[in-house]
C-alpha positions, 0 to 999 in steps of 0.5 A: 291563363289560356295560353300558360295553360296551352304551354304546360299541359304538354309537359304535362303529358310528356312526363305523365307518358314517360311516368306511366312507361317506367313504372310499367317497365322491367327496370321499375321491378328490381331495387334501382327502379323502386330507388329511382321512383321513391326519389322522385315522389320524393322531390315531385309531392311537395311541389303539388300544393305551391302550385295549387297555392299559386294557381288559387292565388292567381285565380282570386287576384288576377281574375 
């Protein structure tokens, strides 16, 4: 589990780096930013709970 999370925690950062820098910028203030960031919220939110159901089931079958 160490090293999946060693491999995933810089993507992570990356995309939390580049998320927090667009919404911060002046292209995220006019109409084609707030479309951009709805679509992404869009496809990203329904990705959270099939990874937290996969991390639980890997932590009460595999360890």
């Amino acid at each position: 589990m160490l090293i999946i999370g060693a491999l995933i925690i810089p993507f992570f950062i990356y995309a939390l780096v580049i998320h927090i820098k667009f919404s911060r910028s002046e292209n995220s203030k006019n109409e084609k930013g707030k479309i951009i960031l709805a679509k992404s919220a869009k496809y990203a939110l329904p990705i959270i709970p099939v990874g937290w159901l996969a991390l639980e089931l890997y932590h009460q079958h595999i360890i």
